[in-house]
N, C-alpha and C positions, 0 to 999 in steps of 0.2 A: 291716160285712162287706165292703159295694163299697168302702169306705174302705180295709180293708186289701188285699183283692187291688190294688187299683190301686198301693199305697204298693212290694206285691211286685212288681207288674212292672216298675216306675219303678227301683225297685234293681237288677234285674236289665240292666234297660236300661243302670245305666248303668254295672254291671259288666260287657257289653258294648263297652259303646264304651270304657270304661277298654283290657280286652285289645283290642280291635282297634287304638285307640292307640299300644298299646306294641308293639304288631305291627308297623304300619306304620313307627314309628323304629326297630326295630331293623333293618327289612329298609334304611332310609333308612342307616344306619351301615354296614349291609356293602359297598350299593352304593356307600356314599364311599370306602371303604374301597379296596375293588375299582375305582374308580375311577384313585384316586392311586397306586396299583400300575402300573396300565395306563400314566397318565401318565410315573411314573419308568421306563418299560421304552421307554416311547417314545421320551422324550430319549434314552436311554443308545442304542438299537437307531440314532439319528441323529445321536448325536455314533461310535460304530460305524462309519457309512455315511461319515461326512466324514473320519475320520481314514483308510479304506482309500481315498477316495477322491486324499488327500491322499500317501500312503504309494506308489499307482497314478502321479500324477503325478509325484510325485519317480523311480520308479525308467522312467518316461519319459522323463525330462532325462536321466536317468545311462545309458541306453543312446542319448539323442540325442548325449553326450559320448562312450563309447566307439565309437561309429561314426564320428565325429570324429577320436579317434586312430587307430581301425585305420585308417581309410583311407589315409595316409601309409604305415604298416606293410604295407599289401598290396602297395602300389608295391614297398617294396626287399624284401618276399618274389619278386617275379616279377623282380626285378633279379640276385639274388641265385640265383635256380633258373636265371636263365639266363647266369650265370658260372660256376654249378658246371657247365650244361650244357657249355658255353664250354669248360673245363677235363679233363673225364672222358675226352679219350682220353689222357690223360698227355705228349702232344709239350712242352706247355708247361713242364713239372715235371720232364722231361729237361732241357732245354735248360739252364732255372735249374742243376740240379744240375750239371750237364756246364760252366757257367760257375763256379761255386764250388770245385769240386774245384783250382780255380788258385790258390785263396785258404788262408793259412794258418789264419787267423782271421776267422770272421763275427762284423759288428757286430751289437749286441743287436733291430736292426732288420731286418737282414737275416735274422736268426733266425726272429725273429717274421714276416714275409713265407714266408719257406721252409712253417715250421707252416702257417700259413693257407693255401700254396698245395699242400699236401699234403694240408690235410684237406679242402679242395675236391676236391681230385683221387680220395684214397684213400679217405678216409670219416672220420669223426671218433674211429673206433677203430685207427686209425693209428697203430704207437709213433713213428715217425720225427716223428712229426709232433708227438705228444705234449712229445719229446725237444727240440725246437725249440725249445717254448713254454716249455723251463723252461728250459734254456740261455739263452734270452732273460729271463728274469725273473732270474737267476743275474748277468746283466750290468748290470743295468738300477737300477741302484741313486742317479740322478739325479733330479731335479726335472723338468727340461724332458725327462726321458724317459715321463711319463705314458703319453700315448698307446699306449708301447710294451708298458710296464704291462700297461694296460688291456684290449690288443687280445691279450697270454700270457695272463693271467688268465681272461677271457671264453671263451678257444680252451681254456684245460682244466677250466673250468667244462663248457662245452659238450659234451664228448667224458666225463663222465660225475668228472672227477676233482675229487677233495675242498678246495675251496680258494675262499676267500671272496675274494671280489671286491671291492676300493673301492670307497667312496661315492663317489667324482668319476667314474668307471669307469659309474658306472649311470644309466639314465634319471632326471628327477625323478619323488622321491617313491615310489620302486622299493626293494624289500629287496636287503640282499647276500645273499650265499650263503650258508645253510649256518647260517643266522639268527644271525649275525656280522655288528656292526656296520659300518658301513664302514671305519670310524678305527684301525679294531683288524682289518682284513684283510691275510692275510699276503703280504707282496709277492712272496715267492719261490714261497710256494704250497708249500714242504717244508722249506726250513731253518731263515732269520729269522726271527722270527714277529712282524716288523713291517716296513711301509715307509717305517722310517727313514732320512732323510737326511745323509751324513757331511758335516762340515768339509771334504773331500774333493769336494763333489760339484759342483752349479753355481749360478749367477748368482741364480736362482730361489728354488733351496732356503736355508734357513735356515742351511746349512752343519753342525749339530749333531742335524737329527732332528727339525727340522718345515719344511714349507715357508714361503716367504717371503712369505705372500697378504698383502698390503695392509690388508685388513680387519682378520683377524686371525689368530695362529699357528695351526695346527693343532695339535692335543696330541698326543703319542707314545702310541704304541698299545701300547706296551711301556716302562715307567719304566727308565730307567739313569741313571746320572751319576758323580761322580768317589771318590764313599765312598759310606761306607753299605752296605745290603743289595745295592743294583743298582751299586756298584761297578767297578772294572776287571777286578778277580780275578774279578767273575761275572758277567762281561757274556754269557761262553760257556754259561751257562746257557739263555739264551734265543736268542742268537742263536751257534751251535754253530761258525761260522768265526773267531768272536774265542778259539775255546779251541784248537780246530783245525789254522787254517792253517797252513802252513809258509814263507811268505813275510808276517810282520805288521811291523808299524811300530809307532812308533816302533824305530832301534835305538842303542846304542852305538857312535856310528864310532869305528876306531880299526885301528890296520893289524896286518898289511900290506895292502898295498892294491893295484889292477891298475891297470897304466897304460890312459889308453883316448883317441880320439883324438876323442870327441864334441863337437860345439862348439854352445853355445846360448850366442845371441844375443836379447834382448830389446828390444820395441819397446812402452813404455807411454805412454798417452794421458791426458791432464788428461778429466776429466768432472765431470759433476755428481755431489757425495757424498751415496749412499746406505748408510744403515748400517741394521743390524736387530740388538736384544740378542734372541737366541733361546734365554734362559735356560743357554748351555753357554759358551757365548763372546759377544765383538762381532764382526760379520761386516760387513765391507763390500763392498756388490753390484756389479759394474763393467757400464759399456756396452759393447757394443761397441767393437773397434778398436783395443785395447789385444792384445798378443800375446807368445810368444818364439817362436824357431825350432830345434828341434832338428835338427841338423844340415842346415837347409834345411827342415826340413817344421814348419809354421806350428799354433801350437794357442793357441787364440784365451784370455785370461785372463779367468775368470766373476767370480770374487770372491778376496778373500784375509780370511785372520783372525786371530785372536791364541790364543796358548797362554802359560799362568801355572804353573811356570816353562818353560821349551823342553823341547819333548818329546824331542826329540834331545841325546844327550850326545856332548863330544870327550873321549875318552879317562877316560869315567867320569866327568864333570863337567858341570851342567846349566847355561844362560846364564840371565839372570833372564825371559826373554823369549824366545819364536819366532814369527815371521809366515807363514803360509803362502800362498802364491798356487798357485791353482788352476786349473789350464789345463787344456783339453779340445781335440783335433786333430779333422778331418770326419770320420776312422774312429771316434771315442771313444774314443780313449786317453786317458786321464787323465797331467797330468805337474804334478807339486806343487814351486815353487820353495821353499827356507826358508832365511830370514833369521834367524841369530840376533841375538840384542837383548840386549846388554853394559851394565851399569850404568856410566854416566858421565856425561856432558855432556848438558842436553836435548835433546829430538828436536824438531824443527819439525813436521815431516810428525805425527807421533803428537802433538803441543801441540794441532794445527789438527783429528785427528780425535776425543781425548778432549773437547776443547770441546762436538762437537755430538755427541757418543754419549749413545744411550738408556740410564740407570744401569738400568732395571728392564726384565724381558723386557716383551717387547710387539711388534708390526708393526714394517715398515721405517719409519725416518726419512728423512726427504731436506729438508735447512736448505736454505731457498729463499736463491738467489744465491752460496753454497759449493759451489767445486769443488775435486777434489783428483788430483792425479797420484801413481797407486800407486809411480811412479820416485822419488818423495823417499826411501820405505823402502828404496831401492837402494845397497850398495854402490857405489863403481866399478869394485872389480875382479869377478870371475867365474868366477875358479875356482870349482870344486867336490867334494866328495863325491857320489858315485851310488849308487843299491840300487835294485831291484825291489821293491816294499812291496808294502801293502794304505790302507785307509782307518783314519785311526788312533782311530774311533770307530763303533759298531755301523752296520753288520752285517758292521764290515771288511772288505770285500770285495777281493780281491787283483787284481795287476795295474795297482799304480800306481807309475809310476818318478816315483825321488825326487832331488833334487840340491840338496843343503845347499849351501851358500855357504862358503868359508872365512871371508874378511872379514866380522867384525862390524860392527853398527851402532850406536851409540848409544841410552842409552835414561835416564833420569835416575830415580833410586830415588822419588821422588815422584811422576812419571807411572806407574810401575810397582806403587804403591800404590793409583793412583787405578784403575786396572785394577780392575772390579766383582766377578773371581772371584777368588777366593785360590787356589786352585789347581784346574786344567781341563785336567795333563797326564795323557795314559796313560803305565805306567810301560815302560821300553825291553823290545823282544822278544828271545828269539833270534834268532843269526844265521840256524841251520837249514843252513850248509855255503852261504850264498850269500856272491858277491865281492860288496868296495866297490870302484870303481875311482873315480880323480879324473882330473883333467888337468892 
């Protein structure tokens, strides 16, 4: 009997300590359990703390940097409020206007001066002022005119109007306006709807509608070319003066004609040969020092280039070739000399610059130790045909006097072959009632 009670409590006993066993693991499992919780919330709670810490320090650099730049920008904020102070009783903005009213025509810089010193004076809700800024953008249709550009565009950005501003126009790393690339900003701000550069324009420019940057062209912000969709017949599509104007280029000369007693004399200079293929033509960039003079007033030659066949016709009849040289006076007039180019005999001057021409668009060239004087492609004599034109490639912009050459020049059907475009004339315009006159 003590035998079995003892054997009952010993069982009991140690189905006791069996459940207090399993007691104490289980409660062992939660708290590991609960442990490794706590753990993964710890990491996580302290990689939390580093990455704000991290996120804290960066946007401390980035306001050590923008205090960095404003503070130059605070400078020409107090410069700039104390020229408008400078300005606001208007004696300044009379005096300008009361000197111009002598003037028939303002240059595209004088424009943009007027604008600026208007909307200083008046406020940036100013039409006059407004008026300025496009008129200046309306002229401005050069390379080495940027700044003028830049300083219309900016002036009617500012004063509230719709117009994308260029990327060389903006600080670095700045959007254009209007969330318009830069490349694709329009230069007029209402007409063109690119700041393409004509054959027509300067030294700079690419002569056909990109600049001449060294590095590399810049791409038209607007496609055109000589067929196709972007053709000559619809270049007015996009840029509304080549459908428009009333004074375009190319034309048909052909008489009668007005006698006129203008005399241009030319004086060119040997330099180093730079050429640039800018995908529409080949353009040769000239240095300084080369010029004509019409009748006494001097306009310096930027570049000249070639047209396949001549854009100009005599009497209905195209040459195989035309050159244009391109001149600019200190007002900015533009005055385009052209040489037509007759299949015959080789040309020496055109031997010497097919040699070192780039076949494929790309940057300026410049053959180290080639130089070339634009007077080889000179006739001797110097008559001429004259018209009033425009630019004879978007955004045609009017107001360029023209003077054909009578004298041709030589050109030999094989150098006119090797010529990279097959054809890069626009086709002749109306007259529109204006005179040729010759001498």
């Amino acid at each position: 009997m003590k035998r079995t009670i003892v054997e009952v409590i010993l069982a009991l006993a140690l189905v006791g300590a069996g459940v207090f066993g399993w007691t104490n693991w289980k409660g062992n499992q939660k708290a590991t359990g609960q442990l490794t919780e706590l753990k993964a919330a710890s990491e996580e709670a302290t990689k939390a703390a580093a990455d704000k810490e991290a996120a804290v320090k960066a946007a401390e650099e980035e306001m050590t940097a923008l205090r960095a730049e404003m503070a130059p920008l605070e400078g020409q904020a107090q410069q700039l409020a104390a020229v408008k102070a400078a300005m606001a009783n208007g004696a300044t903005l009379a005096d300008l206007e009361a000197a111009y009213k002598t003037q028939k025509n303002l240059s595209a810089e004088r424009q943009v001066g007027l604008g600026a010193l208007r909307m200083l004076t008046k406020g940036a809700e100013d039409p006059a002022a407004m008026e300025a800024f496009r008129k200046a953008l309306q002229m401005s249709d050069l390379g080495d005119r940027k700044n003028t550009i830049c300083a219309a565009q900016i002036g009617l950005a500012a004063a509230g109007e719709k117009v994308a501003i260029m990327a060389d126009c903006l600080p670095k790393g700045a959007k254009a306006a209007h969330g318009e690339k830069g490349d694709k900003a329009d230069k007029s701000g209402h007409d063109d709807k690119a700041p393409a550069k004509d054959g027509h324009g300067d030294a700079k420019a690419d002569g056909h509608g990109k600049p001449g940057d060294k590095k590399s062209p810049e791409k038209h912000a607007v496609h055109w070319g000589y067929d196709g969709e972007m053709g000559p017949e619809r270049w007015g599509k996009e840029f509304p003066t080549c459908l428009k104007g009333k004074s375009q280029s190319p034309l048909d000369i052909r008489g009668p004609f007005v006698k006129t007693r203008t005399v241009v004399t030319a004086d060119y200079k040997e330099g180093p040969l730079k050429m640039i293929n800018n995908g529409h033509t080949i353009q040769v960039n000239v240095t300084p020092g080369s010029k004509i003079r019409i009748d006494g007033v001097p306009h310096e030659l930027l570049q000249f280039h070639f047209h396949r066949p001549s854009e100009e016709k005599i009497d209905g009849k195209p040459m195989a070739m035309v050159v244009h040289f391109v001149h600019k006076s200190a007002e900015g007039k533009l005055a385009v000399i052209g040489v037509l180019l007759k299949e015959g005999n080789e040309n020496p001057g055109i031997k010497t610059l097919w040699t070192n021409m780039p076949l494929e668009e790309g940057p300026e060239v410049s053959p180290e130790g080639v130089n070339f004087n634009p007077a080889n492609l000179l006739p001797r004599e110097f008559d001429f045909y004259s018209y009033e034109g425009s630019l004879t490639t978007p955004p045609c912009t009017e107001g360029v006097r023209f003077f054909i050459l009578k004298t041709t020049v030589n050109v030999a059907k094989e150098q006119v072959a090797a010529f990279p475009f097959k054809r890069n004339a626009r086709p002749v315009q109306e007259l529109n009632g204006r005179e040729i006159t010759t001498n």
